[in-house]
VMD Tcl script that builds the backbone (N, CA, C; Angstrom):
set m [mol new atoms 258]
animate dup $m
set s [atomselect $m all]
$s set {name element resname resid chain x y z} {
  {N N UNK 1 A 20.798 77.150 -24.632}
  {CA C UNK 1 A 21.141 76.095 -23.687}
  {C C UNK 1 A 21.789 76.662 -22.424}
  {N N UNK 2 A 22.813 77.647 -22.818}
  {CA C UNK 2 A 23.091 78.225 -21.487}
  {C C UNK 2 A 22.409 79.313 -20.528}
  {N N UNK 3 A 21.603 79.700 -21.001}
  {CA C UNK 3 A 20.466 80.661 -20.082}
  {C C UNK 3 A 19.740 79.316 -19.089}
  {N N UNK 4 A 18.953 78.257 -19.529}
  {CA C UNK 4 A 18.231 77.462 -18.792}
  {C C UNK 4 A 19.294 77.145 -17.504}
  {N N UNK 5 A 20.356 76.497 -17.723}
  {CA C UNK 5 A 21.659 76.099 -17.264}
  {C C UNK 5 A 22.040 77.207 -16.094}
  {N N UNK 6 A 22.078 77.790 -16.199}
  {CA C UNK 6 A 22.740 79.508 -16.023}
  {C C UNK 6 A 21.258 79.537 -14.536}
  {N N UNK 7 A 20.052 79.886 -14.768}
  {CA C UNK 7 A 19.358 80.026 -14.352}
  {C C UNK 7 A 18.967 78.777 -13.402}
  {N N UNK 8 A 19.437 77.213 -13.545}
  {CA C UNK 8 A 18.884 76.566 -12.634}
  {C C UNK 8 A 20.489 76.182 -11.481}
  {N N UNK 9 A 21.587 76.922 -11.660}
  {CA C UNK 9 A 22.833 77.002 -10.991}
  {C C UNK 9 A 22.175 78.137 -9.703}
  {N N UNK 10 A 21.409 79.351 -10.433}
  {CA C UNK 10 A 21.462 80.523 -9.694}
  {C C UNK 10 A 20.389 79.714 -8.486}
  {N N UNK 11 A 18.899 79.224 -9.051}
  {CA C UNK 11 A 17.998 78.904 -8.283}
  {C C UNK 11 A 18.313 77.928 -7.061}
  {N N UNK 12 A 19.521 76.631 -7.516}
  {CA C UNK 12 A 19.814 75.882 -6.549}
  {C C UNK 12 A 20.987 76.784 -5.207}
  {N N UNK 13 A 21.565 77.553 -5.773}
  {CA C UNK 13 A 23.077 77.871 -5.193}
  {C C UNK 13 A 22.144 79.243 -3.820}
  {N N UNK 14 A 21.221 79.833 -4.333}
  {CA C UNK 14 A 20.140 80.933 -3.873}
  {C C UNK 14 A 19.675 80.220 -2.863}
  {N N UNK 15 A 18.505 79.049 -3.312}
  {CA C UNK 15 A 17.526 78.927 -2.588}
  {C C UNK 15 A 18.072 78.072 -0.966}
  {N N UNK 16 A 19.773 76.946 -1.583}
  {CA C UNK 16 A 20.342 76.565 -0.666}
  {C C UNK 16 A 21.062 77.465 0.559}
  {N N UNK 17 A 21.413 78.382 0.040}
  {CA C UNK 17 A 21.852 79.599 1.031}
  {C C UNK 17 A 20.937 79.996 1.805}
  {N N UNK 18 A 19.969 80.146 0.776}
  {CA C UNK 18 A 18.709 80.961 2.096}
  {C C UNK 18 A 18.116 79.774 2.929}
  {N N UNK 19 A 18.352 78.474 2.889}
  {CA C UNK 19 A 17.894 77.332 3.637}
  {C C UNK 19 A 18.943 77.670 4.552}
  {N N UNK 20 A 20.309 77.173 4.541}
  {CA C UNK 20 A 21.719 77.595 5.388}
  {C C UNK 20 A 21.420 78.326 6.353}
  {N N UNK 21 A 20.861 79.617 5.680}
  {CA C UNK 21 A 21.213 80.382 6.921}
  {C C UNK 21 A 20.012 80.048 8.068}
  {N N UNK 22 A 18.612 80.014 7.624}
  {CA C UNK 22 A 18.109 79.741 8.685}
  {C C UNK 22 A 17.887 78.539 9.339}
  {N N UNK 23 A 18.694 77.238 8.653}
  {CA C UNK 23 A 19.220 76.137 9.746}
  {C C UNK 23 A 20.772 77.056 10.667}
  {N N UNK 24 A 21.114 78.133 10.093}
  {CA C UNK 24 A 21.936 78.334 10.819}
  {C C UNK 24 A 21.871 79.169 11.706}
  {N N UNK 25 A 20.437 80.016 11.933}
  {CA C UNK 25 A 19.648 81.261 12.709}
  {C C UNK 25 A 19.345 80.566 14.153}
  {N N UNK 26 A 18.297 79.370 13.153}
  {CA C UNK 26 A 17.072 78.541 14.180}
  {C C UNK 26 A 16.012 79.244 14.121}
  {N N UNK 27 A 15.934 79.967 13.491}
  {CA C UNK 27 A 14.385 80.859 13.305}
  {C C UNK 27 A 14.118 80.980 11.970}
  {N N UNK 28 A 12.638 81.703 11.769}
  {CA C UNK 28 A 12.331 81.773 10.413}
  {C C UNK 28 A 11.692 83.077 10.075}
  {N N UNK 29 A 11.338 84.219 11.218}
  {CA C UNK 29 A 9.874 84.758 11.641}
  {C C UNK 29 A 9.952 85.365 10.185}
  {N N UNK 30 A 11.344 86.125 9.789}
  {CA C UNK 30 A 11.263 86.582 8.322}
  {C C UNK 30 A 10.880 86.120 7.226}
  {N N UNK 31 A 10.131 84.896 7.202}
  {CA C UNK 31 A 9.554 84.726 6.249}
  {C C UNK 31 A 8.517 84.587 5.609}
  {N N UNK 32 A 7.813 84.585 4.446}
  {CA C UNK 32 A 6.047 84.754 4.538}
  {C C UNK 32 A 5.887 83.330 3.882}
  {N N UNK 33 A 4.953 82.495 5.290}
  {CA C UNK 33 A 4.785 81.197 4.406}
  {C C UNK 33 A 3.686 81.427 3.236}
  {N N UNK 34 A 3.218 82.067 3.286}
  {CA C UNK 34 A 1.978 82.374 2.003}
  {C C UNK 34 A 2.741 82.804 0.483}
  {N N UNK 35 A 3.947 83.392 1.024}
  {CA C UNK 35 A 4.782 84.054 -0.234}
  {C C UNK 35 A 5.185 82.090 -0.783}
  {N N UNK 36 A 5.866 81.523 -0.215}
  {CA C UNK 36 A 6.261 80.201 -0.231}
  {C C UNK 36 A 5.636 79.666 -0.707}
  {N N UNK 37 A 4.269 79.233 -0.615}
  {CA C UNK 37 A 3.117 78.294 -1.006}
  {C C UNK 37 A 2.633 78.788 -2.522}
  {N N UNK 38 A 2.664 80.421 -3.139}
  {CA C UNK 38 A 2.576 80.668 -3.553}
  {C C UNK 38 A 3.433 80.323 -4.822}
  {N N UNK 39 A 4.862 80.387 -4.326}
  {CA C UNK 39 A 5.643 80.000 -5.155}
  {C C UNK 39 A 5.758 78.611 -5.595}
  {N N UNK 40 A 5.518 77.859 -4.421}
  {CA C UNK 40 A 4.736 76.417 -4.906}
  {C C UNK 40 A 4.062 76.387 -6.152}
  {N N UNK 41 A 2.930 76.986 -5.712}
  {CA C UNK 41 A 1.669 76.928 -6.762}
  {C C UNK 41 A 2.144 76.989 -8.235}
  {N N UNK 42 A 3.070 78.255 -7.858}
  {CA C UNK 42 A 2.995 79.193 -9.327}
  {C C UNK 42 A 4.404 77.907 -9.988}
  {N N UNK 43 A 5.406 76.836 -9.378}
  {CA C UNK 43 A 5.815 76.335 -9.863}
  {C C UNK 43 A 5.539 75.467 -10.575}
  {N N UNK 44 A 3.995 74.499 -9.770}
  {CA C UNK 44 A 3.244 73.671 -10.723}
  {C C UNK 44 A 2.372 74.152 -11.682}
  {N N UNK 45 A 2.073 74.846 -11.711}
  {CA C UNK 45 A 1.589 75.776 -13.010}
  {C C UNK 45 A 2.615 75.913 -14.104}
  {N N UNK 46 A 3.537 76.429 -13.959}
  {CA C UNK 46 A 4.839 76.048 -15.188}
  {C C UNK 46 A 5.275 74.622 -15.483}
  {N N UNK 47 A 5.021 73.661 -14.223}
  {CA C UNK 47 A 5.872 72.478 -15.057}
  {C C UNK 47 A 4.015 72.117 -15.869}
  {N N UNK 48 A 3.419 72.408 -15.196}
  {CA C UNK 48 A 1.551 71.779 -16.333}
  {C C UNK 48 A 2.502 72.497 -17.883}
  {N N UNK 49 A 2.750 73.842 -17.980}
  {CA C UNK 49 A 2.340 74.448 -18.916}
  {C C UNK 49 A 3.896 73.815 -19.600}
  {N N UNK 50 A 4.950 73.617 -19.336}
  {CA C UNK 50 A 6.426 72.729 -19.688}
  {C C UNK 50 A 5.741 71.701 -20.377}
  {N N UNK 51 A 5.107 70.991 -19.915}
  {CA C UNK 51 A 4.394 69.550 -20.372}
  {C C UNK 51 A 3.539 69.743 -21.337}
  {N N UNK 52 A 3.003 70.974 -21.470}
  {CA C UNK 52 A 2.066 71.405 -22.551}
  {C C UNK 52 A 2.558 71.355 -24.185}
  {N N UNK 53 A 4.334 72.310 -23.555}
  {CA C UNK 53 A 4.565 72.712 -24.883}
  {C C UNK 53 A 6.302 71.445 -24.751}
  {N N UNK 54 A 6.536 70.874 -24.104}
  {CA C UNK 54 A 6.704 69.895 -24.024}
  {C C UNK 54 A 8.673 70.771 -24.238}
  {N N UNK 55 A 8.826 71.325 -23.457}
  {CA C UNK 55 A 10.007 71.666 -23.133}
  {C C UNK 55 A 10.330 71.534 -21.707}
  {N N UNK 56 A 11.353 70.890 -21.802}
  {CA C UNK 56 A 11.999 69.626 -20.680}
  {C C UNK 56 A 12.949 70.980 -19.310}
  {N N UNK 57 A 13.249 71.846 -20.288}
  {CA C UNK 57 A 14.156 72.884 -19.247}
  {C C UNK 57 A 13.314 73.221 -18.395}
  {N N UNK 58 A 12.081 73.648 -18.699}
  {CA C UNK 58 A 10.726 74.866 -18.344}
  {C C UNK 58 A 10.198 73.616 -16.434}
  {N N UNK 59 A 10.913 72.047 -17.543}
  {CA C UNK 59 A 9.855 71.358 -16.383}
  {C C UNK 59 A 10.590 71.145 -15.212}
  {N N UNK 60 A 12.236 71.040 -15.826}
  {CA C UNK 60 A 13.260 70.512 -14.906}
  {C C UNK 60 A 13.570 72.011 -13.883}
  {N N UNK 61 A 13.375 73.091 -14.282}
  {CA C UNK 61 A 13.765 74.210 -13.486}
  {C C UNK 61 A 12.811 74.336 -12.540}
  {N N UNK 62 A 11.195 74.197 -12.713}
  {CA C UNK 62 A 10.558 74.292 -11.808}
  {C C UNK 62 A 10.336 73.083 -10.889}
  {N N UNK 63 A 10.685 71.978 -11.114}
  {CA C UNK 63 A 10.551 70.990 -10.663}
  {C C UNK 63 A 11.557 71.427 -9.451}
  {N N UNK 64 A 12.841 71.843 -9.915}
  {CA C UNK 64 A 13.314 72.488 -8.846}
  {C C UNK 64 A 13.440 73.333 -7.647}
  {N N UNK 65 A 12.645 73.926 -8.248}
  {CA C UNK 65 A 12.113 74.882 -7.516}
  {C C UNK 65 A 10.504 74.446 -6.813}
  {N N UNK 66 A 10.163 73.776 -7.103}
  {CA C UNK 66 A 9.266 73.319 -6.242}
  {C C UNK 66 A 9.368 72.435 -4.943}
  {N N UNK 67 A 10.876 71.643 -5.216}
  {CA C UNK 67 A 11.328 70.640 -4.469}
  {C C UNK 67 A 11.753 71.482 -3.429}
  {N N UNK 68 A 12.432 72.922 -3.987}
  {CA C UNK 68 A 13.447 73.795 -3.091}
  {C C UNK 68 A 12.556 74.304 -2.183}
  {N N UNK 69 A 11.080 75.351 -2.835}
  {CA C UNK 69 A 10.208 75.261 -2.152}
  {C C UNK 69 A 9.226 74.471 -0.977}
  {N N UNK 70 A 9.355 73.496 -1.084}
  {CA C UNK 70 A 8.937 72.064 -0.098}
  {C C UNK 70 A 9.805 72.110 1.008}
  {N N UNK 71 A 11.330 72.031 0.448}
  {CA C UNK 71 A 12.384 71.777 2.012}
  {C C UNK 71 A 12.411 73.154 2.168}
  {N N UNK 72 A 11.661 73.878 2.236}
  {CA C UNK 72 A 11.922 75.494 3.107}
  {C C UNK 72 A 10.405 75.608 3.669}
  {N N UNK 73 A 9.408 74.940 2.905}
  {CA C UNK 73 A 7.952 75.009 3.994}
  {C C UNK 73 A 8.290 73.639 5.021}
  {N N UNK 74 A 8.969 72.832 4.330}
  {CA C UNK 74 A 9.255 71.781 5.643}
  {C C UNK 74 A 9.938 72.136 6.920}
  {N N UNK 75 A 11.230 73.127 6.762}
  {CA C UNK 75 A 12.296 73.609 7.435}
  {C C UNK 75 A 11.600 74.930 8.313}
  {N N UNK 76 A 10.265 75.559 7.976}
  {CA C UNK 76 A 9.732 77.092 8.450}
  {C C UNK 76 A 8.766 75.617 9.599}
  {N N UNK 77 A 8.128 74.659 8.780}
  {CA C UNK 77 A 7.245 73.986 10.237}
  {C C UNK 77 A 7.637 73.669 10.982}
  {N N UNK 78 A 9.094 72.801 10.670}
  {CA C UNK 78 A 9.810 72.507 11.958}
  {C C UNK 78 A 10.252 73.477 12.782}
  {N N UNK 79 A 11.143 74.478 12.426}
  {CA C UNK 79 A 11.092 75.478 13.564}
  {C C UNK 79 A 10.160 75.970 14.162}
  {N N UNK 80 A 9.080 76.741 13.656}
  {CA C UNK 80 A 7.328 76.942 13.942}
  {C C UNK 80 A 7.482 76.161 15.188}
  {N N UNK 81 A 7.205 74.571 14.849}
  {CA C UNK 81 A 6.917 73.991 15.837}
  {C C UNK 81 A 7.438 74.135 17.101}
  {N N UNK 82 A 8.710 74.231 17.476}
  {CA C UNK 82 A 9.526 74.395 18.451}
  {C C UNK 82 A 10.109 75.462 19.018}
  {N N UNK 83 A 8.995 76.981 19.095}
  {CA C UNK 83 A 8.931 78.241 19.644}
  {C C UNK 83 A 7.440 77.787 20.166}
  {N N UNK 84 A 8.054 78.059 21.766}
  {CA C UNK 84 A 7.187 78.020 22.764}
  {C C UNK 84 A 5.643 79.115 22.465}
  {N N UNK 85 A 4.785 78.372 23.241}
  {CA C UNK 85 A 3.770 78.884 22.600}
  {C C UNK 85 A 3.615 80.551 23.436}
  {N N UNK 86 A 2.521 80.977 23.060}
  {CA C UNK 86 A 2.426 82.721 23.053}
  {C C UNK 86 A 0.898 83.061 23.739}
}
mol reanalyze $m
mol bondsrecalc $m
mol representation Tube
mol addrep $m
C-alpha cells in the first residue's frame, strides 16, 4: 500500500514543479513534445492494462499522470503560441 502511495506523492509533487518552473521561465524550448505525447500514450496503455487486471492503484497513478501530462502539452501550446514567428 505504501509503494503505490509513495509513488503517486513523487509523480504529483515532480510533475507540478516541472509545470512551476516553466509558468515561471515563460518558455518551454527544453522540452520534447513527442517525449510528452509519448508519455501520454504509454499512460493509457497502463490504465487499459489496470482495468484488465482490475487493480485500482495501476489506474489511479496513471490516470495521473496522464492528466499531469495534458496540463504540460496544454502549458508547452500556449507558450508555443506566443513566440513570435521565425
Amino acid at each position: 500500500m505504501a509503494a503505490p502511495l509513495i509513488s503517486l506523492i513523487c509523480l504529483i509533487f515532480g510533475m507540478t514543479h516541472q509545470i512551476k518552473i516553466i509558468i515561471d521561465k515563460g518558455h518551454c524550448e527544453e522540452l520534447s513534445l513527442p517525449r510528452i505525447f509519448l508519455g501520454t500514450f504509454s499512460g493509457v496503455v497502463w490504465v487499459l492494462y489496470g482495468l484488465e487486471l482490475g487493480n485500482n492503484w495501476m489506474i489511479a497513478l496513471n490516470v495521473v499522470g496522464i492528466i499531469m501530462n495534458l496540463a504540460l502539452m496544454s502549458i508547452i501550446f500556449h507558450l508555443r503560441k506566443k513566440l513570435p514567428p521565425q
